[in-house]
N, C-alpha and C positions, 0 to 999 in steps of 0.2 A: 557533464555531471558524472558524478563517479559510483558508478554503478555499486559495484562494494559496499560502500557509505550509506548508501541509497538501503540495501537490502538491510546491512544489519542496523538500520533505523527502523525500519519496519517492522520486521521479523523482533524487534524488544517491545515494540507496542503492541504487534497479536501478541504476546508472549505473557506482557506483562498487564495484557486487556481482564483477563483472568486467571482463573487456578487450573482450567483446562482450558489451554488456549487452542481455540478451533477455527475463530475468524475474527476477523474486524472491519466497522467501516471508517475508514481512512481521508480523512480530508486534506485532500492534494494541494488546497489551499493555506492550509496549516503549516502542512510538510515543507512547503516553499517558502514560507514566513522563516522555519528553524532554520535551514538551509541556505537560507538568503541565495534561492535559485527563483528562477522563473518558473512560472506553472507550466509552461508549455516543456519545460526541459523537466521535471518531477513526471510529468504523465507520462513524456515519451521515454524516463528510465524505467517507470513501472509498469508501461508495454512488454520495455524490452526483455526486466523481470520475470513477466507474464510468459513471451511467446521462448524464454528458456526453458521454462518450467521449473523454475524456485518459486513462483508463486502462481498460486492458480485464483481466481475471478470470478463470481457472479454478482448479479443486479436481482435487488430485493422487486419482487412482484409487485407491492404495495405500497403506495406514499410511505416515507418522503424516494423512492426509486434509489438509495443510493449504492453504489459498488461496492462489494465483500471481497475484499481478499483475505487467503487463505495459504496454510504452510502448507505443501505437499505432504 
């Protein structure tokens, strides 16, 4: 998976999630559908994303639990 590709898909969906884009929850499911990649290869580029630091990560405390990422 090409990491590049990966990032600026994302990085236009927080972007374009709002008019102050701050975060969004992102389904890895989806991502893989546009992408026509597998899920295990979408999660493991937006680890790798993560443990770069172009994107940073948290988990909503509350149903439905799901992951926020966010632009540095």
């Amino acid at each position: 998976m090409e990491k590049e590709i990966l990032f600026q898909l994302i990085e236009s969906m927080i972007i374009s999630s709002s008019k102050k884009p701050k975060y969004m929850s992102i389904s890895t499911v989806k991502v893989a559908d546009l992408l026509e990649r597998s899920l295990s290869e979408i999660e493991k580029g937006l680890g790798e994303l993560v443990q770069e630091g172009r994107l940073r990560t948290s988990k909503l405390e509350k149903p439905p639990y799901n992951t926020i990422y966010m632009l540095p």
